[in-house]
C-alpha positions in Angstrom: -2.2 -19.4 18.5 -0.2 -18.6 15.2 -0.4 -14.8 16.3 0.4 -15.3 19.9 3.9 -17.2 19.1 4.6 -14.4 16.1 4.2 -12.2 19.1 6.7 -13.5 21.5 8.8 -14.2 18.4 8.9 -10.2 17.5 9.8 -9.2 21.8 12.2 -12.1 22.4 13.7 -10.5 18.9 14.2 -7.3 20.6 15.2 -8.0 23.6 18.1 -10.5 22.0 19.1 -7.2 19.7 18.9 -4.9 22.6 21.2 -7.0 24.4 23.6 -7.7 21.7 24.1 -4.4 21.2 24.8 -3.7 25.2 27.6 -6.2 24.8 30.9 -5.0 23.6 33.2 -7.8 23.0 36.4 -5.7 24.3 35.1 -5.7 28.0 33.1 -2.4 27.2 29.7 -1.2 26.9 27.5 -1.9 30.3 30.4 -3.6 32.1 32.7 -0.6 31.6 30.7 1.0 33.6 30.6 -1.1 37.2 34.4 -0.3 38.1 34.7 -1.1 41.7 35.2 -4.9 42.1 33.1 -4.8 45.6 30.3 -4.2 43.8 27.2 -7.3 43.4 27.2 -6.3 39.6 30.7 -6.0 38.7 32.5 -5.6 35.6 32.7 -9.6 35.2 29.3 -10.6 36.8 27.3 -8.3 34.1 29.0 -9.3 31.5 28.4 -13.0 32.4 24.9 -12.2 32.6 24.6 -10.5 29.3 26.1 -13.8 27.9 23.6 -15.9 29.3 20.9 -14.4 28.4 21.8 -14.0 25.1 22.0 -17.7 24.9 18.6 -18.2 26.7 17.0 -15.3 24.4 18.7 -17.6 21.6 17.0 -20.7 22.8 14.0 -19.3 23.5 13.9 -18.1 19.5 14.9 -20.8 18.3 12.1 -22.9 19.9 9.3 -20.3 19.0 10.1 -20.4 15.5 9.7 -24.4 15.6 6.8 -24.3 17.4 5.1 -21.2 15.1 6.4 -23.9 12.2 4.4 -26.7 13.6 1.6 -24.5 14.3 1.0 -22.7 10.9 -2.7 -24.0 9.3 -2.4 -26.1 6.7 -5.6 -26.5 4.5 -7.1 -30.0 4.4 -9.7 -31.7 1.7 -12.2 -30.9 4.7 -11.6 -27.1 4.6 -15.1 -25.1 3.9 -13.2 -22.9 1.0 -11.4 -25.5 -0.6 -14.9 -27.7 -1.3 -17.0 -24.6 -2.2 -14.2 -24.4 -5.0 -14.3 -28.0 -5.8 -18.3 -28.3 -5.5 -18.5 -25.6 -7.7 -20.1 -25.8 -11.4 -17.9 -26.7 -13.7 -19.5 -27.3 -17.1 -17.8 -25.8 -20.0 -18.6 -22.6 -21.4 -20.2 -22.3 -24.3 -18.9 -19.8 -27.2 -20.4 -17.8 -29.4 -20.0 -17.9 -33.3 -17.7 -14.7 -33.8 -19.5 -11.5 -34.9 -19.8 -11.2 -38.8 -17.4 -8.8 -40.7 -18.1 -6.0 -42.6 -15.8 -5.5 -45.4 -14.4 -2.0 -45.5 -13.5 -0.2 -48.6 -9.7 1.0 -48.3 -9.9 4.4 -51.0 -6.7 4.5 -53.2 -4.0 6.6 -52.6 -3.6 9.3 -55.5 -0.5 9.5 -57.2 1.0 12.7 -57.1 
């Protein structure tokens, strides 16, 4: 579930940068080019819908990322890798006496 939501998270992502970068907040960009005011998708229609659906692509984000927070696994006591840790023998190690040293004969140094 966790992978699906990352998944819709990464397209709506892209689709809200591709249309970001359509928009040009000077009237240019994809409405610059529908001229003719006859037209179904004029200058003022596309750039209405560009501004919609960034704020739905914005929405839809924002609710993905709640809902991939909500949905991220959270161990419990009950999870099979957490008791195999805690079950798990824990009686102290015993240590060994350190090795015995052998004393080693430094020669002098002659003086010259």
């Amino acid at each position: 579930m966790y992978t699906v939501i990352v998944i819709l998270i990464i397209i709506v992502a892209i689709l809200l940068a591709g249309v970001v970068l359509i928009q040009n907040s000077k009237g240019g960009g994809l409405a610059a080019n529908f001229q003719a005011p006859q037209q179904v998708l004029g200058a003022r229609q596309t750039a209405d819908f560009l501004e919609k659906a960034t704020w739905w692509l914005a929405g839809i984000m924002i609710v993905l990322c709640l809902i991939a927070t909500m949905s991220i696994h959270r161990g419990t006591a009950e999870d099979p890798m957490q008791t195999e840790v805690q079950v798990g023998d824990f009686s102290p190690v015993q240590q060994q006496a350190p090795a015995a040293t052998v004393p080693v004969e430094i020669p002098a140094q002659e003086a010259e």
